[in-house]
C-alpha positions as CSV (number, residue, x, y, z in Angstrom):
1,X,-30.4,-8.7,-18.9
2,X,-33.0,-5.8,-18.0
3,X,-32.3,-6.9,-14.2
4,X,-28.8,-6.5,-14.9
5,X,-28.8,-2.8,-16.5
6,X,-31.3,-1.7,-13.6
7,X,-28.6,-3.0,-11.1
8,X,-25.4,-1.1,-12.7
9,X,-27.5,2.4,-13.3
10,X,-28.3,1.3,-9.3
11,X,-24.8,0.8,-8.9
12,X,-23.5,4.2,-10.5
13,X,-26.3,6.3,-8.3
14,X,-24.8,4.8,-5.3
15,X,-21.1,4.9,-5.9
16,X,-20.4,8.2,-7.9
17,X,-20.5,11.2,-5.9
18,X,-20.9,13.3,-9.1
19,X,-24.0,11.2,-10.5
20,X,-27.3,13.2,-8.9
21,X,-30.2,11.1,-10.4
22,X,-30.6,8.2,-13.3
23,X,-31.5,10.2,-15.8
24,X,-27.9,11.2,-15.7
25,X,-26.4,8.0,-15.5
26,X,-28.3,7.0,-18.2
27,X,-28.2,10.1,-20.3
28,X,-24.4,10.8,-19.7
29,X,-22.3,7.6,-17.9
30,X,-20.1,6.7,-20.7
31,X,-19.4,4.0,-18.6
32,X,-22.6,2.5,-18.0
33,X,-24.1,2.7,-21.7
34,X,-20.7,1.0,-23.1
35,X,-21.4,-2.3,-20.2
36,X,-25.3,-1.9,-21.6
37,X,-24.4,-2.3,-25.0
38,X,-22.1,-4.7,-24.3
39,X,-24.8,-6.5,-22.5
40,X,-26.4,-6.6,-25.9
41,X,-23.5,-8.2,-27.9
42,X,-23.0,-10.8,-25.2
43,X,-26.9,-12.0,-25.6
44,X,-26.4,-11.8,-29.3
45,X,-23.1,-13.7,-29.4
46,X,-25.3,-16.2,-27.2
47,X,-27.9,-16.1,-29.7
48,X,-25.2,-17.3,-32.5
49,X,-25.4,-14.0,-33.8
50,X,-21.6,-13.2,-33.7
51,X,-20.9,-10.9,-36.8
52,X,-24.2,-8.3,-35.5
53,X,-22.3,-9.0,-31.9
54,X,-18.8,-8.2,-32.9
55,X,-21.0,-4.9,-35.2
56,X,-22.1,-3.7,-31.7
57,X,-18.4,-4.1,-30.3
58,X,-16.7,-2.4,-32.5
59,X,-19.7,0.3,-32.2
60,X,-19.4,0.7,-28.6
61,X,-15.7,0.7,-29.0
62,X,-15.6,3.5,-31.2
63,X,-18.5,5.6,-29.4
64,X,-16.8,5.2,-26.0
65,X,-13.3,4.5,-26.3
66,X,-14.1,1.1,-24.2
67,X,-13.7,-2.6,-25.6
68,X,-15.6,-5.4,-24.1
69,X,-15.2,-8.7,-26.1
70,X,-18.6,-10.1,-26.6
71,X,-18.2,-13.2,-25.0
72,X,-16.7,-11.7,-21.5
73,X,-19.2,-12.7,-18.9
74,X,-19.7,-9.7,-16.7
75,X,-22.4,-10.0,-13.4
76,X,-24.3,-7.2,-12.3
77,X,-24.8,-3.8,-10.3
78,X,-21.2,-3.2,-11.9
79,X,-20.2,0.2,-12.0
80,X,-17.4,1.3,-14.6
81,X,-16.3,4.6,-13.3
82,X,-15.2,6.8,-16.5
83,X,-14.6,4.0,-18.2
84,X,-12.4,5.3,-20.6
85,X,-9.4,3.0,-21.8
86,X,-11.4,-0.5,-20.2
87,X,-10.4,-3.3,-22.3
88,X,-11.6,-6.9,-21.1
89,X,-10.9,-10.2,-23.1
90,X,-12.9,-12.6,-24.4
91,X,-12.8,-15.3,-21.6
92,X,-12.4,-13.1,-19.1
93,X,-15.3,-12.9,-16.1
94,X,-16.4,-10.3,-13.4
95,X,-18.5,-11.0,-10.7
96,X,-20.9,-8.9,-9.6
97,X,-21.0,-5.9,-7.2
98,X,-17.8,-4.9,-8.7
99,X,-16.2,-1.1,-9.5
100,X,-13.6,-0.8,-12.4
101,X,-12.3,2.8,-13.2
102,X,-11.0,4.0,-16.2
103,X,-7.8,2.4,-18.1
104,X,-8.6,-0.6,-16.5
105,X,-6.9,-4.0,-18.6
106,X,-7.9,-7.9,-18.5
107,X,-6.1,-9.2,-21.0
108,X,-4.7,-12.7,-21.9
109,X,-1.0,-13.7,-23.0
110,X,0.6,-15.3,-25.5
111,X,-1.5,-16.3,-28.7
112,X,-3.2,-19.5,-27.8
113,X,-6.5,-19.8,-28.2
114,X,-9.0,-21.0,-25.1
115,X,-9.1,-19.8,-21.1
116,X,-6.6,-17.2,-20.8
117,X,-8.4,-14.4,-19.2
118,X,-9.0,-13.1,-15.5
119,X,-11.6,-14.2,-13.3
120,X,-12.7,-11.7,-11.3
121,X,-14.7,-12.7,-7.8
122,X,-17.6,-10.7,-6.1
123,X,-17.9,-7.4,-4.7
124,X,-13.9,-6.2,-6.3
125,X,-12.3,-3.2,-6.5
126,X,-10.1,-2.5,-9.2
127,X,-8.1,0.6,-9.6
128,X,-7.3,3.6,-12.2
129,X,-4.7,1.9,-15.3
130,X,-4.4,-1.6,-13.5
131,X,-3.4,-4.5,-15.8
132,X,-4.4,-8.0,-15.0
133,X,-2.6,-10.3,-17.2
134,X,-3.2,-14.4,-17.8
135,X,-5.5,-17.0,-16.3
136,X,-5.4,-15.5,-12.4
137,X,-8.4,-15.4,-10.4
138,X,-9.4,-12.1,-8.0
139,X,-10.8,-13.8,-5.1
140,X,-14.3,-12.1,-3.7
141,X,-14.0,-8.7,-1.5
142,X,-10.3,-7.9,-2.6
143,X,-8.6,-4.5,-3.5
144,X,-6.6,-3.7,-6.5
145,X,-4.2,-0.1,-5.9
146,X,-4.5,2.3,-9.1
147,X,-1.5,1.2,-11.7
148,X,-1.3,-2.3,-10.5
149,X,0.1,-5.3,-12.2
150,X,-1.0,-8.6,-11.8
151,X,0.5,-11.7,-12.8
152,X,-0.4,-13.8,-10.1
153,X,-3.8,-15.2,-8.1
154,X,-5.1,-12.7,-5.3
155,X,-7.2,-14.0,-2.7
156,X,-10.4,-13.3,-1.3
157,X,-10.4,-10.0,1.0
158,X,-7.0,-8.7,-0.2
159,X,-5.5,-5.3,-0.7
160,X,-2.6,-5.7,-3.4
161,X,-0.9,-2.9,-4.7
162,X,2.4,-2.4,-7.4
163,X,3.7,-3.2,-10.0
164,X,4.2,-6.2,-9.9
165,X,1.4,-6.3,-7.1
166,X,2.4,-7.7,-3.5
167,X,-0.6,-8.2,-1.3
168,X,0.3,-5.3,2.0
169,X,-2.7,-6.5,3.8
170,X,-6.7,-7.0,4.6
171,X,-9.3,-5.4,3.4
172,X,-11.6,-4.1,5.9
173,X,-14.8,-3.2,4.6
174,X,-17.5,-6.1,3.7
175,X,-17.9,-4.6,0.1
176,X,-14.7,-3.2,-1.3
177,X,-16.2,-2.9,-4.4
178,X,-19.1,-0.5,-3.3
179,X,-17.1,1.0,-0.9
180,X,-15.3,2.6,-3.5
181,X,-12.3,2.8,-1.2
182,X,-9.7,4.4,-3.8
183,X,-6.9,5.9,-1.4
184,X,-6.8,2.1,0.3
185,X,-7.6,3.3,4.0
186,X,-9.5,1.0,5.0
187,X,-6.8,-2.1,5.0
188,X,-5.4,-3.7,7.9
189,X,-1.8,-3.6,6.4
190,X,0.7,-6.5,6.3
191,X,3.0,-7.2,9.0
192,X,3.7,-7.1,12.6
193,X,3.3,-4.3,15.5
194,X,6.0,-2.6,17.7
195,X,4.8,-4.5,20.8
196,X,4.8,-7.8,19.2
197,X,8.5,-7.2,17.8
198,X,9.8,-6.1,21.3
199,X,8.2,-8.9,23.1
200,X,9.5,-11.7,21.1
201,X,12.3,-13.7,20.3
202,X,13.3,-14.5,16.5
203,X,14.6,-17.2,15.2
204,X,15.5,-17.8,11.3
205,X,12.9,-19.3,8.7
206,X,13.1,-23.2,8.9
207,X,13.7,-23.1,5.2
208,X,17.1,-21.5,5.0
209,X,17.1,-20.5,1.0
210,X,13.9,-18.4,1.2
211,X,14.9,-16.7,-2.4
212,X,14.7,-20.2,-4.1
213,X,11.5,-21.1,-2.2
214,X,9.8,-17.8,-3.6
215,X,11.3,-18.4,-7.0
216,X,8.8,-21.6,-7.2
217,X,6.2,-19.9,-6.4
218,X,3.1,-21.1,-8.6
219,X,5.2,-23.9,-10.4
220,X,3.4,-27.3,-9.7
221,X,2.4,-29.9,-12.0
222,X,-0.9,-30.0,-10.3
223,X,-1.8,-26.1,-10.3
224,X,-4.1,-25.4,-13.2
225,X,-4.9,-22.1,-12.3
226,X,-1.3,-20.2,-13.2
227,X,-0.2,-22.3,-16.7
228,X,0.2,-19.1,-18.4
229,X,2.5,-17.9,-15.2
230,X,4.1,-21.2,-15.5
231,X,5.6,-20.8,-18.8
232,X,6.9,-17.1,-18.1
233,X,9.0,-18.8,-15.3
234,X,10.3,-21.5,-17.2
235,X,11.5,-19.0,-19.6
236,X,12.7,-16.1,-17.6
237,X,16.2,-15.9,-15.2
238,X,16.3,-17.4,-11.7
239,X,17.4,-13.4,-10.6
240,X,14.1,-11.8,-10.9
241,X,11.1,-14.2,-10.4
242,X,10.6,-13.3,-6.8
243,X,9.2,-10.3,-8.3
244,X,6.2,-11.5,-9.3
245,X,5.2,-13.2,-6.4
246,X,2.4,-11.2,-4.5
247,X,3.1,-13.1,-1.5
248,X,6.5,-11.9,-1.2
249,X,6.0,-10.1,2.1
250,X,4.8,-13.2,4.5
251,X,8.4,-14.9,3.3
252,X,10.2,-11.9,4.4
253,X,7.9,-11.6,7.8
254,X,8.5,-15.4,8.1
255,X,12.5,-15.1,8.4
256,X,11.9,-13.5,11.8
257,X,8.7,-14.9,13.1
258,X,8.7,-15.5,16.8
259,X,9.2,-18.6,18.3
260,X,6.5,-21.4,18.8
261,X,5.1,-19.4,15.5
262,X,3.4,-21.0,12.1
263,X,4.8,-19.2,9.3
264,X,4.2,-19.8,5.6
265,X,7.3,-21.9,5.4
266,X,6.0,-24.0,8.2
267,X,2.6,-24.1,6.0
268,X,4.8,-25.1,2.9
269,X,6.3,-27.6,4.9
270,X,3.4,-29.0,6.2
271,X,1.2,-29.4,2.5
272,X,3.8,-29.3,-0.4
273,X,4.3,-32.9,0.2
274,X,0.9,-33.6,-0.2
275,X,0.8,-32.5,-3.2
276,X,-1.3,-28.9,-2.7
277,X,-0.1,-26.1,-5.3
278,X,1.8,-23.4,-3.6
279,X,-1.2,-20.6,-4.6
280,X,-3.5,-22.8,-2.3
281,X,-1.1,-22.8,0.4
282,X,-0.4,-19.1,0.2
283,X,-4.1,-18.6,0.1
284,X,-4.6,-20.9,3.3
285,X,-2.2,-18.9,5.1
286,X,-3.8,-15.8,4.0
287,X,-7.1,-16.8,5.3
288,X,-5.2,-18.4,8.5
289,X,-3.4,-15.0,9.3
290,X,-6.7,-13.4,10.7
291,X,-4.5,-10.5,12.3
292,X,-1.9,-9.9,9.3
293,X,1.2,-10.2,11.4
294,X,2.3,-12.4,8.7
295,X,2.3,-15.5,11.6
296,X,0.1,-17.6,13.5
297,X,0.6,-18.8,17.0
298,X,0.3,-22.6,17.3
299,X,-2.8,-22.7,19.2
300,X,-5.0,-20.6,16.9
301,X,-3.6,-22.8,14.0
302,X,-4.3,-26.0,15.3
303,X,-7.8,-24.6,15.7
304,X,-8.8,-22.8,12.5
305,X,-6.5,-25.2,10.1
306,X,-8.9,-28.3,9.4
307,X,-11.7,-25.9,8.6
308,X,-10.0,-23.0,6.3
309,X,-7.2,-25.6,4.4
310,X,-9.7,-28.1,3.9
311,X,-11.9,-25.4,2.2
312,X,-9.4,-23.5,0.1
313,X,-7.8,-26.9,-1.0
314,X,-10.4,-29.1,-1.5
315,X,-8.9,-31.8,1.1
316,X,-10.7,-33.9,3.4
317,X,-11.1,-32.2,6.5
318,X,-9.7,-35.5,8.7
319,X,-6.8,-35.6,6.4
320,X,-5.8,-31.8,7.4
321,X,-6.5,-32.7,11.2
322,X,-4.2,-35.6,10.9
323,X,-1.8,-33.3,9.4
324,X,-2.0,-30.6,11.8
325,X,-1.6,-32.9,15.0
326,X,1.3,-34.7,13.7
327,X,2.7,-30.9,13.3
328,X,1.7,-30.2,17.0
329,X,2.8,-33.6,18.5
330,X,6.4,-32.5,16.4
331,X,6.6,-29.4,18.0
332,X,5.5,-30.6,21.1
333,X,8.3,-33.1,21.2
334,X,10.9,-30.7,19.6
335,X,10.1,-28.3,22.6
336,X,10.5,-31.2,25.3
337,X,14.1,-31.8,23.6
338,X,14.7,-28.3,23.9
339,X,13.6,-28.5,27.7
């Protein structure tokens, strides 16, 4: 714990600009004597201790206008910027490295009682009055825009932004969350360039319905990580679900994708039958799309595939090779047709 509270004064000297010395951050950073205290609760909720745990809560609560359940697990050299209006659930976790500002909310839904909190990765960045909502998981590096809802899983090194939030591209630096990046310059947005669009023909999304395709977003039997999203779309009209799907753009991209292209439909195509939930396979072709154009050329997928799919879905790696060629020995064979 002392480790910890030496990182996130560390992590406030470094990240403010208007923070000159420790003494002041620990004198005067609301923010950073609420995540001490609450460091305090969480090793006395630990201890069994929960009634003096829940005492220093609703302490801290009151002192700083912050509420951090005891039992939220947050990592170090954390800085809460302001900090003013943070509310973080009981199951919910933060990794470390990571800069929350001020009216910040992870909070669960429905009344259930267990997992129904946030995880958030390494090394995030989460925005003035964003609300993360249910059992999602913030991969490492990403970017959350001030005001931002979140109902869905982000991956690892995205910028998402809105409300709902739609990921609009990459983010650049190593560190998002001690770059402190607020205004979101440094992402490589979403989608593709002038010469790429005038240099290539289009052809329509092998999946002609693409409205009912994002509508299922997240709905699998075998998805554990969005059960909370699950029951909002099982109760909610067919009209508006597409919403909340942060992926959004890459189906719209994928409608005019060039020729001899892997889009995420193709991607769809290729592991829904296998059984992979459809976050994996949007976060596979995240991590596929190295240049955010929303597409991959063949060649660089049959090349990076095995490797990244196998990682992010937990699938043998000679199973996604066998997949991938019999992709490639399709396409090869649909081109000689074509021919």
């Amino acid at each position: 714990m002392a480790e910890a509270i030496r990182a996130d004064a560390m992590a406030v000297l470094g990240r403010d600009p208007a923070t000159d010395s420790l003494l002041e951050v620990v004198l005067f950073a609301k923010g950073y004597s609420a995540l001490v205290a609450h460091r305090v609760a969480h090793r006395l909720w630990l201890m069994k201790r929960k009634f003096a745990a829940l005492f220093v809560q609703s302490q801290t609560s009151a002192a700083f206008g912050m509420d951090i359940h005891p039992l939220a697990q947050i990592g170090k050299g954390v800085m809460m910027d302001h900090g003013t209006g943070v509310v973080i659930g009981e199951t919910a976790t933060i990794g470390e490295g990571c800069t929350i500002l001020h009216g910040v909310t992870l909070g669960g839904t429905g009344k259930d009682h267990g997992d129904r909190h946030p995880k958030v990765g390494n090394n995030v960045l989460i925005g003035a009055g964003s609300t993360l909502l249910g059992k999602i998981r913030i991969g490492d590096c990403a970017k959350i825009g001030a005001a931002s809802v979140l109902l869905r899983d982000i991956p690892a090194h995205a910028t998402a932004v809105g409300s709902p939030a739609r990921i609009v591209g990459r983010a650049t630096e190593i560190n998002p969350g001690k770059e402190v990046d607020i205004d979101l310059h440094q992402v490589s947005k979403l989608g593709r360039t002038a010469s790429d669009s005038s240099s290539d023909t289009t052809v329509t999304a092998s999946l002609t319905d693409i409205s009912s395709i994002i509508s299922g977003l997240y709905i699998s039997d075998g998805d554990e990580i969005s059960d909370s999203c699950r029951a909002f779309y099982n109760n909610s009209s067919t009209g508006g679900q597409d919403l909340f799907c942060p992926y959004v753009e890459f189906y719209k991209i994928a409608e005019t994708a060039p020729n001899g292209s892997v889009t995420i439909l193709t991607l769809t195509d290729i592991l829904l039958p296998e059984g992979v939930p459809r976050c994996l396979i949007n976060a596979s072709f995240f991590e596929l799309d190295h240049f955010g154009k929303g597409y991959i050329r063949t060649k660089s997928f049959v090349k990076d595939a095995p490797s990244i799919i196998s990682r992010v879905c937990v699938i043998p790696i000679e199973k996604v090779a066998d997949l991938v060629m019999k992709f490639k020995n399709q396409e090869e064979e649909a081109r000689t047709i074509a021919e």
